[in-house]
C-alpha positions in Angstrom: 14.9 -6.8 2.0 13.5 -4.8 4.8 9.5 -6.5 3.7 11.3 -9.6 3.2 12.3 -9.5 7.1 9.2 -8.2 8.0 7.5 -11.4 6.4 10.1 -13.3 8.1 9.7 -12.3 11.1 5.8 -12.1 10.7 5.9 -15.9 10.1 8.8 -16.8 12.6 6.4 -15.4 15.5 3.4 -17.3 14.0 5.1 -20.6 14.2 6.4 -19.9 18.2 3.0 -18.6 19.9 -0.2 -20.6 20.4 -2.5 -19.1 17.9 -6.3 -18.6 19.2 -9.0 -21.1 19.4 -11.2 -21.1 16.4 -14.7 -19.5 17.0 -17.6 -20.4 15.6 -20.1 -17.6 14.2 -23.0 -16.3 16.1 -26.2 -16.6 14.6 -26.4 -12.6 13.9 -23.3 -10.5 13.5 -22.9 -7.0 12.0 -21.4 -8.2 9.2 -25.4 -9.8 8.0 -27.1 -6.9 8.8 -28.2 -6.4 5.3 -28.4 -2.3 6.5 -25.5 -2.5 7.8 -23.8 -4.1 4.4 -25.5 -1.9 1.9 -24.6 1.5 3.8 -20.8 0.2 4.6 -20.5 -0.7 1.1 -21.3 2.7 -0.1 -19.3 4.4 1.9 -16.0 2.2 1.1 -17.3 2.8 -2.4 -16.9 6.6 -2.2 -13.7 6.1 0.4 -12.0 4.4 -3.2 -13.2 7.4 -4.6 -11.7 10.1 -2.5 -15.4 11.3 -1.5 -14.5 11.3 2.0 -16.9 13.5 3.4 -19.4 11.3 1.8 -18.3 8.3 2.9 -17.9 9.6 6.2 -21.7 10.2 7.0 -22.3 6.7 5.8 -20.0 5.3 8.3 -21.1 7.7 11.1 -24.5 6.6 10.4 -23.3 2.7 11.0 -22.0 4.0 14.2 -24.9 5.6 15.1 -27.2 2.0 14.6 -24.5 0.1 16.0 -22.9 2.5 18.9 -20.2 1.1 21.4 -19.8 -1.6 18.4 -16.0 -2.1 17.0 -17.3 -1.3 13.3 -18.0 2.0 13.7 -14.5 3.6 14.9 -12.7 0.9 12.6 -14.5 2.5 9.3 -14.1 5.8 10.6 -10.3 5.3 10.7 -10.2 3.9 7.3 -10.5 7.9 6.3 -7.8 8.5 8.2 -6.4 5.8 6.5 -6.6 6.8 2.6 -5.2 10.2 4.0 -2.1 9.2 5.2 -1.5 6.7 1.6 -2.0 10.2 -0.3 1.0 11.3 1.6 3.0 8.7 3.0 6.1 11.6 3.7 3.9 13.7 6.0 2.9 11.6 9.9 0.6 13.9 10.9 -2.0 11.8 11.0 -0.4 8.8 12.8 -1.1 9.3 16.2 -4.6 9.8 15.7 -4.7 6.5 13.3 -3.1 4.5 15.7 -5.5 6.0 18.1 -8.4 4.9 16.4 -7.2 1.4 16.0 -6.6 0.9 19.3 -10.1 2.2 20.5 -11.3 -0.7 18.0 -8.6 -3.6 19.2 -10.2 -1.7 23.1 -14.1 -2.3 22.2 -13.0 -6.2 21.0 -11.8 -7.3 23.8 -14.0 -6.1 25.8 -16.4 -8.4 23.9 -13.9 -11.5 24.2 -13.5 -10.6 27.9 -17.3 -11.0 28.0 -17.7 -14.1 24.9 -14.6 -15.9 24.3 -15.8 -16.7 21.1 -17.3 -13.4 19.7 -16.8 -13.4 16.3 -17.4 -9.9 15.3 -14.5 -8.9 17.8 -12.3 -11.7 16.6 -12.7 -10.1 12.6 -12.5 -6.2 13.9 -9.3 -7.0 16.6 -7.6 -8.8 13.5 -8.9 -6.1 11.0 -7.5 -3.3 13.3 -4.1 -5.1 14.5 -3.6 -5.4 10.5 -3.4 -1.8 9.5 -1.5 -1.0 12.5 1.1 -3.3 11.2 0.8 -2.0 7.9 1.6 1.9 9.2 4.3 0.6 11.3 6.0 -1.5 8.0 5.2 1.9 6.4 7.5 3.5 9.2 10.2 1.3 9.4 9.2 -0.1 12.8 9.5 -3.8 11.5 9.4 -6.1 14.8 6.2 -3.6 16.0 4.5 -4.4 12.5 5.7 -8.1 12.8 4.2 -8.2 16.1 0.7 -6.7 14.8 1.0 -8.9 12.0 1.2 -12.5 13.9 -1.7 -11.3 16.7 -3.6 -10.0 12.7 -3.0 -13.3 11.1 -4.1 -15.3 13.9 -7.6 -13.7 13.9 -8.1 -13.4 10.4 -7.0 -17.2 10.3 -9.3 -18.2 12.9 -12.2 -16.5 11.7 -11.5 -17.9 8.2 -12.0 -21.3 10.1 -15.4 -20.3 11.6 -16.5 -19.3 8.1 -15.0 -20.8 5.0 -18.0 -19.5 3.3 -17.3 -16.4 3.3 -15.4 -15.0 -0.2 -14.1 -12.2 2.0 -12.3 -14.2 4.4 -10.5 -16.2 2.5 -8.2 -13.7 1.9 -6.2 -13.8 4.9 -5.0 -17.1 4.5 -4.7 -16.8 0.6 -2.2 -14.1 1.4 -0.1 -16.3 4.2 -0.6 -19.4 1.8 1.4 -17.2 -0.8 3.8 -15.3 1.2 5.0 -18.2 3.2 6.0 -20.1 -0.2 7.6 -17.1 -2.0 10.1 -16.1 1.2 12.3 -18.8 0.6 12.4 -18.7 -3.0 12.5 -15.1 -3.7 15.3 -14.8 -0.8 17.7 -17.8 -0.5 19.5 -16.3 2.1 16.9 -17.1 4.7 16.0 -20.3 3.7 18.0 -22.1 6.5 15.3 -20.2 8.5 12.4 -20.9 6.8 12.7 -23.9 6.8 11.7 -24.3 10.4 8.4 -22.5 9.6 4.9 -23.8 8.2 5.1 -24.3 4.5 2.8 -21.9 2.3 1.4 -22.8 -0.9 1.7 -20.4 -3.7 -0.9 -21.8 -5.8 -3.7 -22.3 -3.4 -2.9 -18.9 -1.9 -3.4 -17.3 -5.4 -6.3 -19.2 -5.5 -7.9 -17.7 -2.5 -6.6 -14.2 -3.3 -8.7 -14.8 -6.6 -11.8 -15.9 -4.7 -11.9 -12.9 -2.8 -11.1 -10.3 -5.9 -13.9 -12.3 -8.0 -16.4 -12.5 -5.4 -16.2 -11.1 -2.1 -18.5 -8.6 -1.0 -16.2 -5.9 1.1 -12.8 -7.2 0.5 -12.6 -7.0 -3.4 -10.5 -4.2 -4.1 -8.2 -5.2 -1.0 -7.8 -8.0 -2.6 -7.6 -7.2 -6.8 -4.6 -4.5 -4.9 -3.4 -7.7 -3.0 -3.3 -9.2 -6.7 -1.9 -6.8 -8.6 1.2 -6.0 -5.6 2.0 -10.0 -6.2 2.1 -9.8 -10.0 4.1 -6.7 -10.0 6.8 -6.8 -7.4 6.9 -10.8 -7.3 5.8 -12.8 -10.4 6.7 -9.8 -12.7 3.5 -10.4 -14.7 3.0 -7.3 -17.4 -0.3 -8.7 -18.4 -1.9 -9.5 -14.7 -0.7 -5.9 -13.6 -1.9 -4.0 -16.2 -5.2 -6.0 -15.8 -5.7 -5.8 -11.8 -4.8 -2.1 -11.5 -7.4 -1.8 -15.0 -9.6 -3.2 -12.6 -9.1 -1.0 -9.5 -9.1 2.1 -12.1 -12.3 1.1 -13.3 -14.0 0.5 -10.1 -12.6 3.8 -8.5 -12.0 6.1 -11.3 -11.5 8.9 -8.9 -8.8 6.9 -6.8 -5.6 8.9 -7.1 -3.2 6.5 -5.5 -4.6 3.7 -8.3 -4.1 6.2 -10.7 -0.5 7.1 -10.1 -0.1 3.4 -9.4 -1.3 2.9 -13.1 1.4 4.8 -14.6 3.8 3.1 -12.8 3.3 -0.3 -13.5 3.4 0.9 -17.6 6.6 3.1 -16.6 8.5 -0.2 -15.0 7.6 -1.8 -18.0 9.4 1.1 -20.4 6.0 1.6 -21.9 6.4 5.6 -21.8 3.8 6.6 -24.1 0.8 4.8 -22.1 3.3 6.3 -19.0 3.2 10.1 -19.9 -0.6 10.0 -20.8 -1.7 8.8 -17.5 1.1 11.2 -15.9 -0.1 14.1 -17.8 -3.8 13.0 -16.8 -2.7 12.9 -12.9 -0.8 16.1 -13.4 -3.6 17.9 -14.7 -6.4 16.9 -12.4 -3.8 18.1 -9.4 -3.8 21.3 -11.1 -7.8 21.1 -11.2 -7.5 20.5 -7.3 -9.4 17.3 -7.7 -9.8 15.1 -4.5 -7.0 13.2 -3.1 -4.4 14.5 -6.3 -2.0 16.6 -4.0 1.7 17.1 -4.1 2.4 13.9 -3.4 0.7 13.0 -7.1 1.8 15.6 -8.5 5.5 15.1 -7.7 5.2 11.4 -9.0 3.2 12.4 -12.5 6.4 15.2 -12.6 8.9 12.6 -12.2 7.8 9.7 -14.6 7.1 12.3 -17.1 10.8 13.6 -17.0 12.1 9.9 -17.1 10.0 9.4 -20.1 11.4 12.8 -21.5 14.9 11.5 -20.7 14.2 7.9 -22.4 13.5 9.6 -25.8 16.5 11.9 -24.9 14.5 14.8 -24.9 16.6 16.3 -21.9 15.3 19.9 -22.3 11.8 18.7 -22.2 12.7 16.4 -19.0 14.4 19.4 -17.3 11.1 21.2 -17.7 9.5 18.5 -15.5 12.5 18.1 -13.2 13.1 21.7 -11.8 9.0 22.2 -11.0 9.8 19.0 -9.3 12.3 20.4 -7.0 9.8 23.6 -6.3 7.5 20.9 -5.6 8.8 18.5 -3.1 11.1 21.3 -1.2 7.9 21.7 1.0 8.9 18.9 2.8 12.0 19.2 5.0 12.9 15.3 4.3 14.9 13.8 1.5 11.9 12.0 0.3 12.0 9.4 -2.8 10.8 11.7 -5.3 13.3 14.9 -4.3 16.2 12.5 -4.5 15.7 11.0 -7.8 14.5 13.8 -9.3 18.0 15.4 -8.2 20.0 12.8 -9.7 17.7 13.0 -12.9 18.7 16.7 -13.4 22.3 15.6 -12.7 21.8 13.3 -16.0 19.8 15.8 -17.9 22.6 18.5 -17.5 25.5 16.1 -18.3 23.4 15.1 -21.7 22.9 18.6 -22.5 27.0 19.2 -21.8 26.3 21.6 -18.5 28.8 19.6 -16.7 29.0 22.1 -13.9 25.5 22.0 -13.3 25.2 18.0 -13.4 28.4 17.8 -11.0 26.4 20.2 -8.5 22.9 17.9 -8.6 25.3 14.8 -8.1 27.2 16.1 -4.8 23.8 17.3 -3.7 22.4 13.7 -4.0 25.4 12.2 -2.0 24.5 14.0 1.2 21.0 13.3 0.9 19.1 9.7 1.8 20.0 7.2 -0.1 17.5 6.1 -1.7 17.6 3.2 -4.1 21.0 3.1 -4.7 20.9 7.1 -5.6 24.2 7.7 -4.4 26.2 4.7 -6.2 24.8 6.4 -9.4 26.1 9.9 -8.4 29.5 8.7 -7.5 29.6 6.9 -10.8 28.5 9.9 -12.6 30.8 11.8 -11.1 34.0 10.2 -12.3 32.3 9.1 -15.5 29.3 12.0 -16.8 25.9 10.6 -17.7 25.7 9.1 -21.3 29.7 9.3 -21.8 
């Protein structure tokens, strides 16, 4: 519900303030540098890849031919970027993230102040108000990432306007075609309120989603992960999941967060024997201390393996994946999603394998922790009635 509001509110905003004048685009921007496009699409390459340093001498070499340009800080920051999705628990990086983007949304207006019209700082300002919003809806700070979303949306749109050439720009509207006709469907409750809002289209917005996963240049894998969020949290498509994130797993074979993201989408499904092998894979290349698989990876490939464990009722086995688990995630001081559920999981295991002691123990545990998905309704219920009774 929290997104949904977030949406909500995203749109509600939209609809009240004057958007920006459409720009038209000047005859060179950084974007046709054909330099500039080869060497920032290598480094986003090797970014998906978890080659950061790599990617990061590509982009400081943009910044270098471009300097005092918005493109070079806002490419920098996507490192910053990838690191904070590897761990979305720790906020270390934050401040410096948000730092970054506003040193972009900065260098942008100083080019509107100067050209009204400048399209390069109308894409980077909207680019850089975007992922702001998306940290903040990360952090729970919903009218923030609202508000970043509307000024976002209103760029993106307009620049779309200048250039409906462009594959890659299409996606902005694609996605505010689609999420402004799934709102009031997928939550009734705020119909009365939608209703007072620009209609969406779902189709054409999953048309332009498409156009942009199928042939944009820089935006494809934004958008094949734009894709494969809508067919698995929304449409509840097996098929289209499993074939976007084969997509993103074949283009960035190194990507840990697509690979974890993999396993999930065959764990939702129950299939646990395409689920353990790509948790076993993530688990071992975290033990190999491959590139982006840390703890965070490894915690997730120890709890879908234990959930697998426990759906063939191999609670021993399951146990053996729970309790390195707990080792695992007590490095961080918060209830995250992981220690939580993998609490209540050994709660379960225990009561299977008639420790009732122990299983009554994990189960109190979970209750004064954060409630995460509706942990502690299961732990009461296990408590007055034990796990597969």
């Amino acid at each position: 519900m929290g997104k949904a509001l977030l949406l909500l509110a995203l749109l509600w905003v939209h609809s009240l303030w004057p958007q920006p004048a459409c720009v038209a685009q000047p005859a060179a921007s950084v974007l046709d540098d054909p330099q500039v496009r080869r060497v920032a699409k290598e480094g986003l390459d090797l970014l998906y890849n978890m080659q950061f340093e790599e990617a990061a001498i590509r982009f400081d070499s943009i910044s270098t031919q471009v300097a005092a340009h918005p493109v070079g800080p806002f490419l920098s920051a996507l490192t910053l970027w990838w690191e904070i999705l590897m761990d979305l628990a720790d906020t270390q990086h934050d401040e410096e993230f948000y730092a970054a983007m506003t040193e972009v949304i900065e260098r942008c207006d100083a080019r509107l102040d100067a050209q009204p019209d400048d399209f390069d700082a109308m894409f980077f300002k909207g680019m850089a108000l975007g992922f702001r919003g998306r940290l903040r809806s990360n952090r729970r700070d919903w009218i923030r990432a609202a508000l970043d979303g509307k000024r976002a949306m209103d760029y993106v749109l307009a620049v779309a306007h200048a250039d409906s050439t462009s594959h890659d720009f299409v996606l902005g509207p694609g996605l505010y075609n689609y999420y402004a006709a799934l709102i009031p469907k997928r939550y009734p409750i705020l119909k009365a309120i939608t209703t007072f809002l620009p209609k969406g289209d779902r189709e054409l917005g999953l048309a332009q989603i498409q156009r942009a996963a199928t042939r944009g240049y820089f935006m494809q894998t934004e958008a094949i992960y734009f894709l494969l969020q809508i067919n698995y949290l929304y449409e509840s498509d097996y098929r289209a999941s499993v074939e976007y994130v084969s997509m993103l797993r074949e283009r960035h074979p190194g990507n840990s967060f697509f690979h974890t993201l993999e396993g999930r989408i065959y764990a939702h499904w129950g299939d646990w024997a395409r689920s353990d092998t790509i948790f076993a894979s993530v688990l071992n290349r975290y033990r190999e201390g491959r590139p982006g698989y840390e703890a965070p990876s490894a915690e997730q490939a120890l709890y879908f393996l234990a959930r697998g464990s426990m759906a063939r009722r191999r609670h021993d086995e399951a146990l053996s994946y729970l309790l390195p688990l707990e080792a695992l995630s007590a490095r961080s001081q918060e209830d995250t999603y992981f220690k939580v559920l993998g609490r209540l999981q050994q709660g379960m295991a225990y009561d299977a394998l008639n420790l009732r002691e122990r299983a009554v123990e994990r189960y109190e545990q979970v209750l004064t922790m954060k409630d995460w998905r509706r942990a502690h309704v299961q732990a009461r219920r296990y408590l007055d009635h034990p796990y597969g009774l």
